[in-house]
N, CA, C and O atoms as a GROMACS GRO file, in nm:
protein
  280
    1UNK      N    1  10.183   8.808  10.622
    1UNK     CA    2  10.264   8.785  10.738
    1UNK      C    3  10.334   8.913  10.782
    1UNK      O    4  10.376   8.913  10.898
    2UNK      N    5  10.356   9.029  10.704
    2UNK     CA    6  10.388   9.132  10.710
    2UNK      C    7  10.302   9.212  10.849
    2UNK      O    8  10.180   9.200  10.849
    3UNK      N    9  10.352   9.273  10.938
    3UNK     CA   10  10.253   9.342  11.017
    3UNK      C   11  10.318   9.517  11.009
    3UNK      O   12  10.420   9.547  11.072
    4UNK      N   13  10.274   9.574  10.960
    4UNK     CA   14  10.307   9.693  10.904
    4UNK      C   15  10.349   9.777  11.058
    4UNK      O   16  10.277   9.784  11.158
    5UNK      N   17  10.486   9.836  11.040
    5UNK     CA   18  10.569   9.892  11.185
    5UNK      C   19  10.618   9.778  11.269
    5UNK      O   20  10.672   9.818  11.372
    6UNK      N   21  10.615   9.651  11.256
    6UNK     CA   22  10.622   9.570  11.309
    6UNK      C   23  10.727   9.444  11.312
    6UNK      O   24  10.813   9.406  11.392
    7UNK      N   25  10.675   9.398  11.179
    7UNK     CA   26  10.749   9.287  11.110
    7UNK      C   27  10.805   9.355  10.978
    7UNK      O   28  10.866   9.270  10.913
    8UNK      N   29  10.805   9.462  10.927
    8UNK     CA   30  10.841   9.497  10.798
    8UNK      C   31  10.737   9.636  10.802
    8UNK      O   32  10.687   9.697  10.896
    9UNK      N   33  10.730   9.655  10.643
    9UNK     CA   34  10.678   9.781  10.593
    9UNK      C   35  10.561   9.732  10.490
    9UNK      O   36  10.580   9.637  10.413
   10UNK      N   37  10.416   9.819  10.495
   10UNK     CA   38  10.370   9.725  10.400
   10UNK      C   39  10.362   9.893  10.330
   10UNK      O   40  10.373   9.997  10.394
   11UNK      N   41  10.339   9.882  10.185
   11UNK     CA   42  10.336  10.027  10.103
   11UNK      C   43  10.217   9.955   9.982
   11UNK      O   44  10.197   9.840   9.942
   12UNK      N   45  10.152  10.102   9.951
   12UNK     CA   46  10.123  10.089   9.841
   12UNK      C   47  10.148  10.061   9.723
   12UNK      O   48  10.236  10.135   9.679
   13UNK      N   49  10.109   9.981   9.645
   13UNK     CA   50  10.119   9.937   9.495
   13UNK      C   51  10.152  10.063   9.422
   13UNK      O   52  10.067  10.150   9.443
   14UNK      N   53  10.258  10.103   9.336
   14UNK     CA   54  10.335  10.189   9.250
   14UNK      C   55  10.312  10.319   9.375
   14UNK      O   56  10.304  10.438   9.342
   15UNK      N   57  10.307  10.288   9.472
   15UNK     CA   58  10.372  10.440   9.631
   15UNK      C   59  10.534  10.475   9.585
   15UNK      O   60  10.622  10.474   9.671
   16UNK      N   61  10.563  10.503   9.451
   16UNK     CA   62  10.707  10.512   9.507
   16UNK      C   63  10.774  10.555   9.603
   16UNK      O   64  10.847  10.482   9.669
   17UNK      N   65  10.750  10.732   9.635
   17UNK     CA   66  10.756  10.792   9.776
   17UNK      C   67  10.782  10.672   9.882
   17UNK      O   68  10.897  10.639   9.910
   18UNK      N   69  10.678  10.612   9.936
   18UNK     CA   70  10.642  10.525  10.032
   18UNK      C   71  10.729  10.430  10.065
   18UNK      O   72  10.766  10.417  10.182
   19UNK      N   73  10.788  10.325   9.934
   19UNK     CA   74  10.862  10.242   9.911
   19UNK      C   75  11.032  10.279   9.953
   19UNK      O   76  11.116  10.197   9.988
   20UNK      N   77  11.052  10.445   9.934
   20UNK     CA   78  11.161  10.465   9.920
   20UNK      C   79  11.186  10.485  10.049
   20UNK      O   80  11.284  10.439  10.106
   21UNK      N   81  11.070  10.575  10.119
   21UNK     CA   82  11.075  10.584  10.285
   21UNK      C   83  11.106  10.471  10.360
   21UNK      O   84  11.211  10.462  10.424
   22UNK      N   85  11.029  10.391  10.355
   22UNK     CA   86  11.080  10.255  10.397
   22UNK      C   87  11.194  10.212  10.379
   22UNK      O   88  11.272  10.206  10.474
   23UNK      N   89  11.234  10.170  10.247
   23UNK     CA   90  11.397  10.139  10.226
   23UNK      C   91  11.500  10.255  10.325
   23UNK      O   92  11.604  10.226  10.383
   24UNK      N   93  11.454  10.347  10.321
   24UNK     CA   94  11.554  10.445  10.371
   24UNK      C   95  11.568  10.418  10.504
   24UNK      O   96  11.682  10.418  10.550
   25UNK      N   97  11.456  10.390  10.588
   25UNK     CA   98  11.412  10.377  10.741
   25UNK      C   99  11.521  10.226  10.719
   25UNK      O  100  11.640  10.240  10.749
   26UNK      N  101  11.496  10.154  10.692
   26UNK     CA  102  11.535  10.003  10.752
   26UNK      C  103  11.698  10.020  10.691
   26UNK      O  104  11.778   9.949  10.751
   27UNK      N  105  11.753  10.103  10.583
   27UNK     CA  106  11.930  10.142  10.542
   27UNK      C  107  11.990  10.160  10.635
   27UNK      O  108  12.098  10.111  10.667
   28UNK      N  109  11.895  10.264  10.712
   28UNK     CA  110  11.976  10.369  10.794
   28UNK      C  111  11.964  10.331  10.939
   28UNK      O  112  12.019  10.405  11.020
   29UNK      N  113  11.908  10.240  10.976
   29UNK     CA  114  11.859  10.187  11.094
   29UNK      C  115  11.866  10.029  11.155
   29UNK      O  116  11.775   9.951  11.183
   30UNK      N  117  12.030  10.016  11.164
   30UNK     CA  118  12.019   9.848  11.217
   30UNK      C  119  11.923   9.826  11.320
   30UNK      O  120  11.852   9.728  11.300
   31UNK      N  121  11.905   9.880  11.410
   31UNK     CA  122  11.833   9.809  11.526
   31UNK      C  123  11.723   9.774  11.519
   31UNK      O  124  11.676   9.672  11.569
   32UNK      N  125  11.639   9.896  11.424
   32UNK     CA  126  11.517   9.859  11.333
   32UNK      C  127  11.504   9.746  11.271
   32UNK      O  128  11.406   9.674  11.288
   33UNK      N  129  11.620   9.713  11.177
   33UNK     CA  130  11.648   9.565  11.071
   33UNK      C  131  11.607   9.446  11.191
   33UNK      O  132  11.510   9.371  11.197
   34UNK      N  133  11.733   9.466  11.289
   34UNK     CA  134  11.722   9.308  11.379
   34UNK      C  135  11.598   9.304  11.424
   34UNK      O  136  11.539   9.198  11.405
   35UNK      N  137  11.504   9.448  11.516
   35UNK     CA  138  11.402   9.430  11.567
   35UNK      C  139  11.287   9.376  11.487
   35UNK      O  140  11.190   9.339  11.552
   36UNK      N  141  11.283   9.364  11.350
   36UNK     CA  142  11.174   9.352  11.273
   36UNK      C  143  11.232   9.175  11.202
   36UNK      O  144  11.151   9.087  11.171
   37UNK      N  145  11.354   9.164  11.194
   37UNK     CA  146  11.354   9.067  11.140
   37UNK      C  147  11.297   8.978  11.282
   37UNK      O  148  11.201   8.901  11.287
   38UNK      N  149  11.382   9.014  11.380
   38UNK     CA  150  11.342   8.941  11.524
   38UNK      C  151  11.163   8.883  11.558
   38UNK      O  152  11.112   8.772  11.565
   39UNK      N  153  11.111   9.016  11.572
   39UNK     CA  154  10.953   8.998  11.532
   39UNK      C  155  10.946   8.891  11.437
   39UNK      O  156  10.924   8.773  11.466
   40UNK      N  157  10.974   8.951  11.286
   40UNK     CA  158  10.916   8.824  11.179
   40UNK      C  159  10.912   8.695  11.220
   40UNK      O  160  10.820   8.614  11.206
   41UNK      N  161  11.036   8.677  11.280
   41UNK     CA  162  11.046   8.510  11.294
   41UNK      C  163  10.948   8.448  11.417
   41UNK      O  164  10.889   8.340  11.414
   42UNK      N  165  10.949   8.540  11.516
   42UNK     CA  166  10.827   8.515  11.618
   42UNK      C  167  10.704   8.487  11.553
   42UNK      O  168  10.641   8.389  11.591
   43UNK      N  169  10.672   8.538  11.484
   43UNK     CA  170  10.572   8.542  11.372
   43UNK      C  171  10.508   8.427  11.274
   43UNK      O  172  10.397   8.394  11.232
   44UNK      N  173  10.629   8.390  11.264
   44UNK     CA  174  10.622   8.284  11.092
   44UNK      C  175  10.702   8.162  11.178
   44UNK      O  176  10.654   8.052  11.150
   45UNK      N  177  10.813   8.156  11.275
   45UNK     CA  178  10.796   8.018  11.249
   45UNK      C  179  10.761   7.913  11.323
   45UNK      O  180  10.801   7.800  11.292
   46UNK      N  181  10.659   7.939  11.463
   46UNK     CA  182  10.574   7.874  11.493
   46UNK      C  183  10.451   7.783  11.391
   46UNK      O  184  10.388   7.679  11.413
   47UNK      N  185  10.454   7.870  11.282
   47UNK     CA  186  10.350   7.871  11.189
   47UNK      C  187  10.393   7.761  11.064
   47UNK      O  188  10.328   7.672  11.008
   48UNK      N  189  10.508   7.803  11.051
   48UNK     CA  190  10.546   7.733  10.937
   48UNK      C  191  10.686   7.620  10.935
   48UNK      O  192  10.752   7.576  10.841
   49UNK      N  193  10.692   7.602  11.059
   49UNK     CA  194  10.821   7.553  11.082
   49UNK      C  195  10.819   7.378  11.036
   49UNK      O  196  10.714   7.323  11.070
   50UNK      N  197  10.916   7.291  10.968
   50UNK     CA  198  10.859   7.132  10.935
   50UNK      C  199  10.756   7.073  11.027
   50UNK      O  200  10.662   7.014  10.973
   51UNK      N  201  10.760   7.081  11.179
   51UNK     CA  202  10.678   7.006  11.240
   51UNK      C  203  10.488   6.998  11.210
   51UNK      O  204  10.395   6.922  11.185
   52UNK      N  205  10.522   7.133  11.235
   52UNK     CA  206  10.381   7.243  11.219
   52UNK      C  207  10.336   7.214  11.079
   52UNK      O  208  10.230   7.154  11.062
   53UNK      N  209  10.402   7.250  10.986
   53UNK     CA  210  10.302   7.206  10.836
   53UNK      C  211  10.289   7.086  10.796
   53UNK      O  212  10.207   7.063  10.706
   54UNK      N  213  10.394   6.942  10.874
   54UNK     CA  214  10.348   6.813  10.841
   54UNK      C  215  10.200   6.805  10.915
   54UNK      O  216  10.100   6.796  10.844
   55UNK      N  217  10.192   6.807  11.026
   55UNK     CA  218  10.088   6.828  11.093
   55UNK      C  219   9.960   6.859  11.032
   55UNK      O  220   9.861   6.787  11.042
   56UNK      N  221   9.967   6.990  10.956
   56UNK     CA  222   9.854   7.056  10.899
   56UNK      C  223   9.801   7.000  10.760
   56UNK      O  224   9.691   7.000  10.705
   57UNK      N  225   9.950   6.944  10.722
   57UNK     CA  226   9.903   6.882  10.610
   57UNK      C  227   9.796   6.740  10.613
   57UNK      O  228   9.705   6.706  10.537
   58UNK      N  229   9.860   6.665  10.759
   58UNK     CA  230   9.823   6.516  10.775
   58UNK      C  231   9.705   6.548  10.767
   58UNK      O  232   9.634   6.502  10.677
   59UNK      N  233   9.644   6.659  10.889
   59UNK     CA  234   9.530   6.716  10.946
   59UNK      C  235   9.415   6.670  10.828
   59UNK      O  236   9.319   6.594  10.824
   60UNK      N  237   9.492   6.774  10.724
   60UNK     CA  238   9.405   6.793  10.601
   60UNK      C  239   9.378   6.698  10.502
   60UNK      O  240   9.284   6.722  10.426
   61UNK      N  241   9.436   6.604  10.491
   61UNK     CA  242   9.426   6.479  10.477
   61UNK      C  243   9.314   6.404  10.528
   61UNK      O  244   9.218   6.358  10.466
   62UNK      N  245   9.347   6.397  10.675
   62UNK     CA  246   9.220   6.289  10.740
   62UNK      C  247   9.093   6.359  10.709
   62UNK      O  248   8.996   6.285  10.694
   63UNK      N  249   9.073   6.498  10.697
   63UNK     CA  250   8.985   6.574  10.669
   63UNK      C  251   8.903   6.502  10.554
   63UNK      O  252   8.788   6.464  10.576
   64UNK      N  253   8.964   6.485  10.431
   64UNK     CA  254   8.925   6.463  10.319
   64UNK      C  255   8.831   6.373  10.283
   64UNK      O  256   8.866   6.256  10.302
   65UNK      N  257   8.681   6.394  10.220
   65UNK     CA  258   8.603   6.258  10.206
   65UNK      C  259   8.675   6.142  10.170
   65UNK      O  260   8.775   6.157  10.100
   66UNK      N  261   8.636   6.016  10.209
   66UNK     CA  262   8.702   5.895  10.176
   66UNK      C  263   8.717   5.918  10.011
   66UNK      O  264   8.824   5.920   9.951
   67UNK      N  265   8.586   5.936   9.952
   67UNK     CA  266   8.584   5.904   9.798
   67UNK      C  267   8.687   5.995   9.729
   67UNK      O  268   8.709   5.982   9.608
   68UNK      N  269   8.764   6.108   9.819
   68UNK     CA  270   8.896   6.183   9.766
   68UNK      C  271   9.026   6.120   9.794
   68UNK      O  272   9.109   6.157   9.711
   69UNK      N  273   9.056   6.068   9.848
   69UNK     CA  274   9.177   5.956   9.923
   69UNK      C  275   9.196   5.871   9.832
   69UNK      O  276   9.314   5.854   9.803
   70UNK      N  277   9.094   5.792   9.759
   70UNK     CA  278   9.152   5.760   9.674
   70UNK      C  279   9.253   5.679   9.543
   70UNK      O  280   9.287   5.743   9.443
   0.00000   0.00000   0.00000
């Protein structure tokens, strides 16, 4: 869900460098923080919000062969 410059920072696995750049960028930079948290939520909670995953769940449900139901 991460969109790298976007919604957050994505870094390499043991990047320390990388990791620290980032932390430093989003410390030192409120407008950055709100703009990315702002994004995130545009992001995620169309997607994941209660309505939306009962939905997906039911979905997946009716999906299911009868002989899994059960």
């Amino acid at each position: 869900m991460v969109i790298d410059g976007r919604t957050g920072f994505l870094v390499q696995p043991n990047d320390i460098p990388g990791l620290a750049d980032a932390l430093s960028k989003l410390v030192n930079d409120p407008d950055l923080r709100a703009r990315m948290g702002a994004e995130g939520r545009k992001v995620v909670d169309p997607a994941f919000r209660t309505e939306t995953m009962v939905q997906e769940i039911a979905k997946a449900y009716r999906n299911l062969p009868a002989k899994h139901r059960e």
